[in-house]
C-alpha positions in Angstrom: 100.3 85.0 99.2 98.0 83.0 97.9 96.7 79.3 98.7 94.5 76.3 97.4 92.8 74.1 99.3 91.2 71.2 98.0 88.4 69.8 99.5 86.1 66.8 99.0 82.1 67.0 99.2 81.4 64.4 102.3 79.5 62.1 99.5 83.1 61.3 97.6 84.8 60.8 100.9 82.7 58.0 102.4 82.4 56.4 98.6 85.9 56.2 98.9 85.9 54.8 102.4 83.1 52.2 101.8 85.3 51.2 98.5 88.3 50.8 100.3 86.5 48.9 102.9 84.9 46.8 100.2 88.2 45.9 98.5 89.3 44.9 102.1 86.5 42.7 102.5 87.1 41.2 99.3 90.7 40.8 99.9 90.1 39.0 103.3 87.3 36.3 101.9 90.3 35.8 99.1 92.9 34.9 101.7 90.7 32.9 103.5 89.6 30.9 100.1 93.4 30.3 99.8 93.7 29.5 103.1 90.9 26.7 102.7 92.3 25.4 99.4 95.6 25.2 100.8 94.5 22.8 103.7 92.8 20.8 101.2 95.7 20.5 99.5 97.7 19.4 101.8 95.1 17.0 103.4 95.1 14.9 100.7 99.1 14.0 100.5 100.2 10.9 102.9 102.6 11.1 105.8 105.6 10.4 104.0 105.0 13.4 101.5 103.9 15.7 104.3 107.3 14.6 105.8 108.9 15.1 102.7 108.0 18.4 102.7 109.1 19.3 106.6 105.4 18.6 107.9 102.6 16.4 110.0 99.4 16.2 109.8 99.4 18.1 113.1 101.0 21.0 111.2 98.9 21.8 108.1 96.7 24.2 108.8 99.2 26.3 110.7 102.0 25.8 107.7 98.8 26.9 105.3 98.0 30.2 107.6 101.8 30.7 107.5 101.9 30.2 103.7 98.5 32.7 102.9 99.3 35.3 105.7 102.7 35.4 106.5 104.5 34.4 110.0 103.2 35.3 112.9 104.3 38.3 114.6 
């Protein structure tokens, strides 16, 4: 019987880990951007449309960390 194994020099395998820990990165400062513009967003609108849309003032910046990464849980 015969087998193949495939194997990685150590070099390609931590280039791969630092790129996937790079894209990471880059996805969490993007999230956090959106985050951030979200807020601002919603700063901006008076009482009467953050009602209008189900929120307070109190409320924003956990409706915008809902809205960027999801509920809670």
């Amino acid at each position: 019987m015969t087998f193949a194994t495939l194997s990685r020099p150590v070099d390609q395998t931590l280039n791969l880990q630092i790129s996937s820990d790079l894209l990471h990165l880059i996805q969490r400062i993007e999230d956090y951007r959106a985050y951030r513009r979200t807020v601002a967003a919603l700063q901006v609108l008076s009482t009467s449309e953050l009602a209008d849309l189900g929120l307070t003032p109190h409320t924003i910046k956990d409706a915008a960390r809902t809205a960027v990464y999801g509920p809670r849980g």
